[in-house]
C-alpha positions as CSV (number, residue, x, y, z in Angstrom):
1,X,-45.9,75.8,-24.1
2,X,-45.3,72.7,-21.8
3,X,-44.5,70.5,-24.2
4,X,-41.4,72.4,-25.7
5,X,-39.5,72.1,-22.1
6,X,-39.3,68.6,-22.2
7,X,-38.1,68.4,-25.6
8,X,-35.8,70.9,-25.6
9,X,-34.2,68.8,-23.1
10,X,-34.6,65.6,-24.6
11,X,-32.7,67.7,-27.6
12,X,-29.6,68.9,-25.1
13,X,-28.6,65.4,-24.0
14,X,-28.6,64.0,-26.9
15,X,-25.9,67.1,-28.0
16,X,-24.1,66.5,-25.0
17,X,-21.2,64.3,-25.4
18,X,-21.2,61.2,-23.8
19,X,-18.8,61.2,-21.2
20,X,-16.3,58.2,-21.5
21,X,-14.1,56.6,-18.6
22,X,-10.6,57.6,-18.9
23,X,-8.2,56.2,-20.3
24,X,-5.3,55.1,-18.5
25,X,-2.4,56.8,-18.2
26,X,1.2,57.1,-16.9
27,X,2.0,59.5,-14.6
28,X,5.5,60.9,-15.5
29,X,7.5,57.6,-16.1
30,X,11.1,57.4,-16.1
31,X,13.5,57.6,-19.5
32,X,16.0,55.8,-17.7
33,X,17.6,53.5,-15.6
34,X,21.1,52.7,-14.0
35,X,20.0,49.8,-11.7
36,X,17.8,48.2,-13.7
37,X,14.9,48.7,-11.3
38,X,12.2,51.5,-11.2
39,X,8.1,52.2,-10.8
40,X,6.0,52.7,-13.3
41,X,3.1,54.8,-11.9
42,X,-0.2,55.3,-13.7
43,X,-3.9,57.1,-13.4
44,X,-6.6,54.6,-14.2
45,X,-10.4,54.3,-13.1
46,X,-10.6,50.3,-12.9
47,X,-8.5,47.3,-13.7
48,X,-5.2,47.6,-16.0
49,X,-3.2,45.8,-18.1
50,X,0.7,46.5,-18.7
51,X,2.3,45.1,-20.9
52,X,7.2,45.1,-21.7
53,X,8.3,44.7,-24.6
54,X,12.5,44.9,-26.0
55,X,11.4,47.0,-29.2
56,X,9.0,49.7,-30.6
57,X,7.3,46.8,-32.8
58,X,5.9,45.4,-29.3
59,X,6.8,41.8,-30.9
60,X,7.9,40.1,-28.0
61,X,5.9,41.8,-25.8
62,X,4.5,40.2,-22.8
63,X,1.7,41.5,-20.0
64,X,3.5,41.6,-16.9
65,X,0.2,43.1,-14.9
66,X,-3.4,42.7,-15.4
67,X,-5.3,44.4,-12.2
68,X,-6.6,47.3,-10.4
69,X,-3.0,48.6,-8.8
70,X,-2.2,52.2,-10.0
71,X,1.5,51.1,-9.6
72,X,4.2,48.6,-10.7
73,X,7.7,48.1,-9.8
74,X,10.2,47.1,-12.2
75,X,13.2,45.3,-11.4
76,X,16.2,43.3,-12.6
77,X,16.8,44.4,-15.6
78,X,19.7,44.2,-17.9
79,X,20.9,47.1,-20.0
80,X,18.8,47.6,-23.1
81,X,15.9,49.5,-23.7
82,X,12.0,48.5,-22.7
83,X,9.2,50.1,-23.7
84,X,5.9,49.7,-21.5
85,X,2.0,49.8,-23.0
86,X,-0.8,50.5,-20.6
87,X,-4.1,50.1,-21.6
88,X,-7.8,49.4,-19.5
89,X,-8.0,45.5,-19.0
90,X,-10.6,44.3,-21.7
91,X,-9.8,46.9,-24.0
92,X,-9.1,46.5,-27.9
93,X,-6.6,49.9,-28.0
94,X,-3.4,50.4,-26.1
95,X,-3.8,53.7,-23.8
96,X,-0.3,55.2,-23.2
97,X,3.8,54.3,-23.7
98,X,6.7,54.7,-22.1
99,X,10.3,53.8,-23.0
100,X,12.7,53.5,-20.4
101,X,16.8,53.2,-21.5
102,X,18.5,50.8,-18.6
103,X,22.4,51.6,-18.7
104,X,23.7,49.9,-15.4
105,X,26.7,51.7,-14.1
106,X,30.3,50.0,-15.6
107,X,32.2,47.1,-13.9
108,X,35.4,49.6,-13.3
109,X,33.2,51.8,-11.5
110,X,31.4,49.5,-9.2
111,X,34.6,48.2,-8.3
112,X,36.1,51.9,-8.4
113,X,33.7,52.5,-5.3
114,X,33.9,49.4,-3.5
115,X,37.9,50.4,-3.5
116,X,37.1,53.4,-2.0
117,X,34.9,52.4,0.6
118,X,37.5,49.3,1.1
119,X,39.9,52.5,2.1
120,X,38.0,54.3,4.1
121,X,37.4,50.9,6.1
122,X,40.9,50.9,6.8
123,X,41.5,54.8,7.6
124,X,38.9,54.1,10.5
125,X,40.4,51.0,11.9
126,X,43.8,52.4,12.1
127,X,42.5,55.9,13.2
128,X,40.5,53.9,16.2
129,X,43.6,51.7,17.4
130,X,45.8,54.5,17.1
131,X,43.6,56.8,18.9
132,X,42.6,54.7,21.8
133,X,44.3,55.0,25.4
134,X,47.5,52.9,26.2
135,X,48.1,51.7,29.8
């Protein structure tokens, strides 16, 4: 009877799946932005590569972070759309995508608030010298 134990188990792990590491992943990554800056956040047990690319085809893509950070931040972009591949560093298949659209905020409007604030700058300065005590 003894010998059946140890081959019944011998017979269970080689059923059991064998339990990969995890691909990477991003955690919840923006669809857009209208700075042109944002973080890319993603799960990952070791060392990652990220890669941006300008189209789906990932021609022109580029790795723009090979290392064990769970995090990137993303700035100075102009408006157009990116899309972002993550995949473990030394790997042959890419894990995850995003797409992020960047649509800064219009000239008119930019200078629309700087007006504004420009205004408001002036409503205080004449509001404090009319305000303060005469002798």
């Amino acid at each position: 009877m003894r010998p059946i134990l140890p081959a019944s188990l011998l017979l269970l792990l080689l059923l059991l799946p064998l339990t990969a590491l995890a691909e990477p992943r991003f955690d919840d990554p923006p669809t857009d932005s209208r700075d042109g800056g944002f973080t890319l956040e993603w799960n990952a047990e070791g060392a990652v590569e990220l890669e941006r690319a300008s189209g789906p085809d990932f021609d022109d893509a580029r790795v723009i972070y090979r290392g064990g950070d769970t995090s990137s931040v993303i700035s100075g972009l102009p408006d157009g759309e990116y899309r972002f591949r993550l995949r473990a560093e030394g790997a042959d298949d890419w894990a995850d995508e995003a797409r992020v659209e960047v649509a800064h905020h219009s000239l008119a409007r930019a200078f629309g608030f700087f007006a504004l604030g420009g205004a408001v700058f002036l409503v205080l300065i004449v509001a404090i010298l009319r305000g303060r005590p005469r002798d």
